[in-house]
C-alpha positions as CSV (number, residue, x, y, z in Angstrom):
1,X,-36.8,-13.2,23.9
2,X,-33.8,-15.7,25.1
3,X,-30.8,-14.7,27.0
4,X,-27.4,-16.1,26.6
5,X,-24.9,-14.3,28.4
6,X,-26.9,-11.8,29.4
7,X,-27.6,-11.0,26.0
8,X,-31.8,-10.5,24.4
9,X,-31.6,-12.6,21.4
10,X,-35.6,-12.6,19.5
11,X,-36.4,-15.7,19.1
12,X,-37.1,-15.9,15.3
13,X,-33.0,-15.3,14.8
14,X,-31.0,-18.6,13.9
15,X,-28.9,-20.0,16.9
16,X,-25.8,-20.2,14.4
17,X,-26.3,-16.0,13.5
18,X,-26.6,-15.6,17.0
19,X,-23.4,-17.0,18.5
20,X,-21.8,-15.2,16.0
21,X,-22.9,-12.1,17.3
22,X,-20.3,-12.5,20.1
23,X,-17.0,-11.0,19.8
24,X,-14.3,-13.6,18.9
25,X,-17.0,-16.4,17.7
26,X,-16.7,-16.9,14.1
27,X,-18.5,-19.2,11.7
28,X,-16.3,-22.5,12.5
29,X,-16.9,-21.8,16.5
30,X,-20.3,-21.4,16.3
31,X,-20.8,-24.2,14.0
32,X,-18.8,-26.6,16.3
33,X,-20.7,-25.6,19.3
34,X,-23.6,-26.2,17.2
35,X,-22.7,-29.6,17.0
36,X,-21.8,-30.7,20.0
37,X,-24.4,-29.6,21.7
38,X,-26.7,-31.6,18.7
39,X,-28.2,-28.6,17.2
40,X,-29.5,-28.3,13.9
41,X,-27.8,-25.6,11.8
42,X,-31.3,-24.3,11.0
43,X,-32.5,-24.1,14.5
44,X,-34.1,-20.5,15.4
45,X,-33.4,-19.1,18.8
46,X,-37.2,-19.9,19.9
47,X,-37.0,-23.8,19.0
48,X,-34.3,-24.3,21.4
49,X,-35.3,-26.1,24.9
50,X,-34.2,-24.6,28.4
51,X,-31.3,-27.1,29.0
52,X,-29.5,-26.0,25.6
53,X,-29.9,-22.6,26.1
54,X,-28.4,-23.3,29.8
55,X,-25.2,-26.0,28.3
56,X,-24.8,-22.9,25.1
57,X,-24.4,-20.2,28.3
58,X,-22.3,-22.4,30.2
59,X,-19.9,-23.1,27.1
60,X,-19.3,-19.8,26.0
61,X,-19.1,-18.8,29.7
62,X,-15.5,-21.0,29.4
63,X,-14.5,-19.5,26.5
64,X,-12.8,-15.9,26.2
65,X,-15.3,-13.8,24.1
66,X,-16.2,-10.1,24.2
67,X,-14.5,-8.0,26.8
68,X,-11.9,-10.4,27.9
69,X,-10.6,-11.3,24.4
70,X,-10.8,-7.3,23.4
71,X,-8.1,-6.6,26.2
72,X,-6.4,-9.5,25.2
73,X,-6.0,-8.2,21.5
74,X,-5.2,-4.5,23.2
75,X,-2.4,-6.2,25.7
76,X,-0.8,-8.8,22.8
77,X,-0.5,-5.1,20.9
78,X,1.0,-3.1,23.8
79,X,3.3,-6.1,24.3
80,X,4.8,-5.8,21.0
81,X,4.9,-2.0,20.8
82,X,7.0,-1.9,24.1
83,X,9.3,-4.5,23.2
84,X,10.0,-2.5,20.0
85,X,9.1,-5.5,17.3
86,X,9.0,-4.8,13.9
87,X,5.3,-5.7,14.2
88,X,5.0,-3.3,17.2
89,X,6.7,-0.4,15.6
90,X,4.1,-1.3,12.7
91,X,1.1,-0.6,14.8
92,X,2.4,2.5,16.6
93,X,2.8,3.9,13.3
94,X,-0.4,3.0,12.0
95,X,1.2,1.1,8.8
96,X,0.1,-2.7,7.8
97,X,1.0,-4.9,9.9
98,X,1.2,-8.6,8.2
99,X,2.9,-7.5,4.8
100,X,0.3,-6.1,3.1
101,X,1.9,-3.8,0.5
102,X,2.2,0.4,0.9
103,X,2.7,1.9,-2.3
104,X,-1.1,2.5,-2.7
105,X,-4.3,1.4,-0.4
106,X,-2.7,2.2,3.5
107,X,-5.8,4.0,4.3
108,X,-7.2,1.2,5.4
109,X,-4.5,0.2,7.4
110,X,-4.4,3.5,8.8
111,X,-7.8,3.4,10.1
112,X,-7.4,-0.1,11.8
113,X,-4.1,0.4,13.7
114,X,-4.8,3.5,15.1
115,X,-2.8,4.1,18.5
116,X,-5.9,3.8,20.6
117,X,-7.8,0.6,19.3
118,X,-11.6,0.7,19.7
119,X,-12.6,-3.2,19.4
């Protein structure tokens, strides 16, 4: 088992998979941290030597993942909401937010802009 972050990752998992396990790290992030830290995309979790495990933890230490990027998301919402956007009045009413049409298939939309998010 390796920890990044404080997180048990089994060592036979791929570093890329991994990373992306964080909130807010996608496919492009984890593949450009991949990179600069000279790691092959192919690389399991076990392969990796202390120091990259260490320069991994210390880069996504920087970065706003997880928690921190969840309130972020719940703030930028609340925001809008209370300054009565279009985009806020959206959300508090649990309608698509980004154009997305409402004649049929809003119960999707429904689900995801509930008044109390749960990221």
């Amino acid at each position: 088992m390796v920890f990044i972050l404080g997180v048990n990752f089994p060592e036979r998992n791929l570093v890329k998979k991994s990373l992306e396990a964080f909130f807010g790290i996608g496919p492009f992030t984890s593949s450009r941290l991949l990179s600069r830290f000279h790691i092959h995309p192919t690389c399991k979790i076990g392969e990796l030597a202390n120091k990259q495990v260490l320069d991994l933890t210390a880069a996504l230490a920087d970065m706003k993942i997880e928690n921190d990027l969840r309130r972020q998301v719940l703030d930028d919402i609340k925001r809008l909401k209370e300054t009565g956007t279009y985009r806020g009045r959206r959300h508090a009413l649990g309608l698509p937010a980004r154009g997305q049409r409402t004649r049929t298939q809003t119960k999707t939309a429904v689900k995801l802009n509930r008044i109390d998010r749960r990221l």
